[in-house]
MARVEXMAR-609902 format. One record per residue (C-alpha): x, y, z; residue number from 1; chain. Coordinates in Angstrom, 2 decimals. Layout:
% residues N
{{X; Y; Z}; NUM; 'A'}
...
//
This chain:
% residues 196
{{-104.13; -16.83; -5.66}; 1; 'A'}
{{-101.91; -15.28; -3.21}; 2; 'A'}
{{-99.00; -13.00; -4.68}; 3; 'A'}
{{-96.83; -14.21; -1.85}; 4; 'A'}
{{-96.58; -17.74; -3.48}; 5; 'A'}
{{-93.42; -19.73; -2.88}; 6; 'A'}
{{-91.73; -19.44; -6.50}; 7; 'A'}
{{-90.18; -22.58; -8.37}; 8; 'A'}
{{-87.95; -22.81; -10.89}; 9; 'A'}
{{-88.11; -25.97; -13.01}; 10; 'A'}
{{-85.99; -26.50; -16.35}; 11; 'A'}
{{-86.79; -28.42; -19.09}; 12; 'A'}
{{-83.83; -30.61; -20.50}; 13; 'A'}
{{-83.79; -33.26; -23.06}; 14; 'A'}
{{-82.96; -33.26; -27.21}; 15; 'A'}
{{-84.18; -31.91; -30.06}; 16; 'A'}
{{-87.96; -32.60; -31.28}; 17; 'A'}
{{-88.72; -34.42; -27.38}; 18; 'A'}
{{-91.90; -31.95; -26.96}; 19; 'A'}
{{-90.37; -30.17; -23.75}; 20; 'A'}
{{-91.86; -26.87; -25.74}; 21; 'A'}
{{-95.27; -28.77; -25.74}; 22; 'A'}
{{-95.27; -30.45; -22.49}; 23; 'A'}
{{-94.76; -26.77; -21.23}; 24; 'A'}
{{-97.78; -25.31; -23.48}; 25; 'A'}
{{-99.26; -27.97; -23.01}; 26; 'A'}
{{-99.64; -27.10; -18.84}; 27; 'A'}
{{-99.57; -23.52; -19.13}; 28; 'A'}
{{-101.81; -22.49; -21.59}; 29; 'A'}
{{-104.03; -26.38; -22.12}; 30; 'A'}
{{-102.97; -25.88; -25.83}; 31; 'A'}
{{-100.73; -28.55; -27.48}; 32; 'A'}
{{-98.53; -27.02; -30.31}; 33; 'A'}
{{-97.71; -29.10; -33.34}; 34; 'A'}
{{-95.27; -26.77; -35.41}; 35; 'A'}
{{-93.81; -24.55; -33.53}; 36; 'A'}
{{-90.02; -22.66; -34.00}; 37; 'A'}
{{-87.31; -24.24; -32.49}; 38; 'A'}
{{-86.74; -23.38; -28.85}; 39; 'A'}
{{-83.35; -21.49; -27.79}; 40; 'A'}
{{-84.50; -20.82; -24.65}; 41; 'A'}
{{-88.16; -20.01; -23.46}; 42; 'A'}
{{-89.28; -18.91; -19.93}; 43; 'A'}
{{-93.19; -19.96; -19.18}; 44; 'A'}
{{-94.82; -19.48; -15.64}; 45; 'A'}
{{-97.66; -20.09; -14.10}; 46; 'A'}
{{-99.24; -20.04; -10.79}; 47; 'A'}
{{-101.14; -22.96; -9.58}; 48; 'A'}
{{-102.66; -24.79; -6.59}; 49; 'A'}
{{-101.03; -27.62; -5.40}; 50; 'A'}
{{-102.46; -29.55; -2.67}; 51; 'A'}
{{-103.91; -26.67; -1.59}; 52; 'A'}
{{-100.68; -24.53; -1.30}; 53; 'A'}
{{-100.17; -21.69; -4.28}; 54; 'A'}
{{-96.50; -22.23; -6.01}; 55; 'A'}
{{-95.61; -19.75; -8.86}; 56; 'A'}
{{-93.84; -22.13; -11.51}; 57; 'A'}
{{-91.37; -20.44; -13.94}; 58; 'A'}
{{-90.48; -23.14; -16.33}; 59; 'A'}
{{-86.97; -22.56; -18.50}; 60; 'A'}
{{-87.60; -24.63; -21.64}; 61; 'A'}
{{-83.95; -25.13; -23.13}; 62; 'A'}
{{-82.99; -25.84; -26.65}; 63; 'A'}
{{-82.36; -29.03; -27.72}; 64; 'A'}
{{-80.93; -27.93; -30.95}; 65; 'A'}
{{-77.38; -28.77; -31.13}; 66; 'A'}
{{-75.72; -26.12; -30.86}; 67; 'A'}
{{-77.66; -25.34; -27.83}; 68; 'A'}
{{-78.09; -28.52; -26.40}; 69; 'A'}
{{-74.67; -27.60; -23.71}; 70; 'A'}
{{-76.47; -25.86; -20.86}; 71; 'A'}
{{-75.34; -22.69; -18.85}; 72; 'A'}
{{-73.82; -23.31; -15.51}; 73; 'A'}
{{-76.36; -20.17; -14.77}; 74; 'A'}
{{-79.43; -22.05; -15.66}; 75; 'A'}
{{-78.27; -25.17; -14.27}; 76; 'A'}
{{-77.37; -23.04; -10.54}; 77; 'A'}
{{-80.95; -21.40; -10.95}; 78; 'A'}
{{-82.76; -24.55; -11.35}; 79; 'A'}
{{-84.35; -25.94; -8.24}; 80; 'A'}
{{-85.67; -28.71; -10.18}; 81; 'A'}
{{-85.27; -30.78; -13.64}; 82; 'A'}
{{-87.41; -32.27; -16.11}; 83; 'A'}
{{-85.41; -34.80; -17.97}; 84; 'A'}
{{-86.94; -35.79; -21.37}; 85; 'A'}
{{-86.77; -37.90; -23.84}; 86; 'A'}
{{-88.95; -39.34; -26.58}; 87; 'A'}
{{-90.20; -42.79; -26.40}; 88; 'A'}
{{-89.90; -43.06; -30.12}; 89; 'A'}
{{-85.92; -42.27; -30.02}; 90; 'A'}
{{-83.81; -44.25; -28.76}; 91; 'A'}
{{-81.02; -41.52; -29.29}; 92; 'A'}
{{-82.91; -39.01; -27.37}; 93; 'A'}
{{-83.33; -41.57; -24.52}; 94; 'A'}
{{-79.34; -42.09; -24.05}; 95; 'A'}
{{-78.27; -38.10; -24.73}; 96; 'A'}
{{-80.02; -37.73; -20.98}; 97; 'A'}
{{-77.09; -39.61; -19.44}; 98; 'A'}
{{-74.84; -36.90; -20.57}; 99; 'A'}
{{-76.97; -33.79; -20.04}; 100; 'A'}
{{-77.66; -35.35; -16.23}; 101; 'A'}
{{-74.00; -35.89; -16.00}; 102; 'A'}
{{-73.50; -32.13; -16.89}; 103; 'A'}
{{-76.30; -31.23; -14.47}; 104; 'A'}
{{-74.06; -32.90; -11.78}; 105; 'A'}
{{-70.89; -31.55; -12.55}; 106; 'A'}
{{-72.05; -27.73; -12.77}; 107; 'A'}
{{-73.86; -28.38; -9.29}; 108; 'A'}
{{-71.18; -29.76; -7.95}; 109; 'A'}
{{-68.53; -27.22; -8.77}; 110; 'A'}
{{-70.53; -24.38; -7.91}; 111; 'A'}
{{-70.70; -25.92; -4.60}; 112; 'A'}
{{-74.35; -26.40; -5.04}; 113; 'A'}
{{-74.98; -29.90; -4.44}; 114; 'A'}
{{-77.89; -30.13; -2.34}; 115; 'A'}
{{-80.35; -32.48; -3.77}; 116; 'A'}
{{-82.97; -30.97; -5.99}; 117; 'A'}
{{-86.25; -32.77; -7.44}; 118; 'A'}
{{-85.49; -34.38; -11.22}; 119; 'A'}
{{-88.03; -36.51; -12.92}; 120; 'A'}
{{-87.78; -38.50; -15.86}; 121; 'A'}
{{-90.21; -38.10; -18.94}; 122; 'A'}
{{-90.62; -40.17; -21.82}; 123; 'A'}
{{-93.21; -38.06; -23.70}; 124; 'A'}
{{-94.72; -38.87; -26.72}; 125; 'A'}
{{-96.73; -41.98; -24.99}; 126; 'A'}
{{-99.34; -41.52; -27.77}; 127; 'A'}
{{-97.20; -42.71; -30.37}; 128; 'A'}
{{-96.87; -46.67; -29.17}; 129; 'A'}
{{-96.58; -47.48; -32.33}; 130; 'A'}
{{-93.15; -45.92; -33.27}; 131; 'A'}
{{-91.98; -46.88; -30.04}; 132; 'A'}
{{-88.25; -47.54; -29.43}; 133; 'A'}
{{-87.54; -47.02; -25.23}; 134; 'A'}
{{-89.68; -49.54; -23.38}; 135; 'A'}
{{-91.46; -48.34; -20.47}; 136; 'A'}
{{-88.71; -51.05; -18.24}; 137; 'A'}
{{-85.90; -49.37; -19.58}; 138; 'A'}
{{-87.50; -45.56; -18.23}; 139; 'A'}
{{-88.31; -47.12; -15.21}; 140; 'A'}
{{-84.48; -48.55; -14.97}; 141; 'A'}
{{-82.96; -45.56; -15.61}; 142; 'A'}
{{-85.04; -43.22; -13.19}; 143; 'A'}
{{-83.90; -45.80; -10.23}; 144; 'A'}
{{-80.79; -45.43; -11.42}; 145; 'A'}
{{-80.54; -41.57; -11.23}; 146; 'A'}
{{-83.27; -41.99; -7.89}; 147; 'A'}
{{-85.77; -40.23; -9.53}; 148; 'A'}
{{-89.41; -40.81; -10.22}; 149; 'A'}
{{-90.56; -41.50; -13.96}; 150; 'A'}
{{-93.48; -41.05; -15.85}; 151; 'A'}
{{-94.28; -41.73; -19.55}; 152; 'A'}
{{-96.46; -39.10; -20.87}; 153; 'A'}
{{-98.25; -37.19; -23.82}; 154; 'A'}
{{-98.13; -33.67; -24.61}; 155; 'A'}
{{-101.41; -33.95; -25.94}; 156; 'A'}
{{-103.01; -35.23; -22.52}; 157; 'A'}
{{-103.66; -31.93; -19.97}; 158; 'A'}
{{-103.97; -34.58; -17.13}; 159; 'A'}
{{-100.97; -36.33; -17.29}; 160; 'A'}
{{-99.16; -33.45; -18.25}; 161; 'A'}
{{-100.48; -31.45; -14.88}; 162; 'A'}
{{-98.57; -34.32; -12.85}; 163; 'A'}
{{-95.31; -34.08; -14.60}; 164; 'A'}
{{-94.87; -30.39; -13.23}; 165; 'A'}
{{-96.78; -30.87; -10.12}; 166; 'A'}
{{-94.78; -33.54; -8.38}; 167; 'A'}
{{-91.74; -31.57; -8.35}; 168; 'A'}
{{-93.77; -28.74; -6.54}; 169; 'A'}
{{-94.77; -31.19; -3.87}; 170; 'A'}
{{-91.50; -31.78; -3.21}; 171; 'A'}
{{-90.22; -27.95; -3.26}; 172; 'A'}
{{-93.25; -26.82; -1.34}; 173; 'A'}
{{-92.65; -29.44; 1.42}; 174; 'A'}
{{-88.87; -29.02; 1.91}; 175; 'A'}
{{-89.41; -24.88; 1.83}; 176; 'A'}
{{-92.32; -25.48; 4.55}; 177; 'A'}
{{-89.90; -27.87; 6.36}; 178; 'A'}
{{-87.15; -25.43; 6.21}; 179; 'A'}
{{-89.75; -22.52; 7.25}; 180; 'A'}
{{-90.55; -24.24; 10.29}; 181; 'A'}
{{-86.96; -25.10; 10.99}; 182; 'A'}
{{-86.17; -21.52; 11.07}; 183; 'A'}
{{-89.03; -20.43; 13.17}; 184; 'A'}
{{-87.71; -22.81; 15.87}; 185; 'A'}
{{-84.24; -21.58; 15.58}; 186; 'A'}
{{-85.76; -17.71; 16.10}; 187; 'A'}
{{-87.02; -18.85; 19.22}; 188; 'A'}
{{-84.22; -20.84; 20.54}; 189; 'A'}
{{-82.27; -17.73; 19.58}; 190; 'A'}
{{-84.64; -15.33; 21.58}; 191; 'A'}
{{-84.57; -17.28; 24.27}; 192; 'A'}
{{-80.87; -17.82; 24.78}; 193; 'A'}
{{-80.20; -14.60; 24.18}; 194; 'A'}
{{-82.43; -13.46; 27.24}; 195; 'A'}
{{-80.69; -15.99; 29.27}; 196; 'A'}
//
């Protein structure tokens, strides 16, 4: 794949014990990871094909730990996109996402950086129906809320997984191709006018 590839930066937010550590394993490597050390702050990447484009993803998997849980305004600037998660067995997990998307607002917004940026919603663990306390409605009510897409996913499953960090990448790859072409045009108009 091309070593010029467009490179994203996606960060992984939600609580402690969502699976944002195996949701990114889980893509990068096709390996889901059971017991693993709590995360304080990991950095994955990987280079894929999307829709025929190569994108270089590096994919900040933050701590949901407590005393980690407060994201840096740094990581927050640096993000270009967000992976809100939550467990669909934890109801707890599920409302903590209100206030870590609030934060993600504020720091955006004071750094003066409040262009849109792609955020999806995960409820992960969809393997374990069983112990299920979010319904899939409620997900689905609370991405239209934040007008974002949703998805309810497994760690375990490589396919669904795949999607979660691909659709943001769509969305980055189109708006830098969109902005590429914008600025081609503007080189020309800018040639041209200054011959004139």
């Amino acid at each position: 794949m091309s070593a010029n590839a467009p490179r994203h930066k996606l960060v992984l937010i939600g609580g402690k014990e969502v699976g944002k550590t195996s949701l990114a394993s889980q893509f990068c490597f096709q390996r889901f990871v059971e017991d693993y050390d709590p995360t304080i702050g990991d950095l994955h990447r990987k280079t894929v094909l999307v829709d025929g484009h190569a994108s270089t993803i590096d994919i900040l998997d933050t701590s949901g730990d407590g005393k980690y849980t407060i994201l840096s305004s740094r990581e927050i600037a640096q993000g270009q996109g967000f992976l809100l998660v939550y467990s669909i067995t934890s109801r707890s997990s599920f409302s903590h996402l209100r206030t870590l998307y609030a934060e993600i607002q504020q720091v955006r917004g004071s750094l003066g950086t409040c262009y849109p940026v792609p955020v999806m919603l995960i409820g992960n663990k969809n393997d374990c129906k069983w112990e299920r306390e979010v319904s899939t409605q409620e997900g689905r009510a609370f991405a239209r809320e934040l007008g974002c897409k949703f998805v309810e996913a497994s760690a375990k499953d490589y396919q669904t997984v795949e999607g979660v960090f691909y659709d943001p990448v769509r969305i980055l790859n189109d708006k830098g191709r969109r902005t590429g072409i914008w600025n081609s045009v503007r080189k020309v108009i800018s040639r041209y006018i200054c011959r004139m």
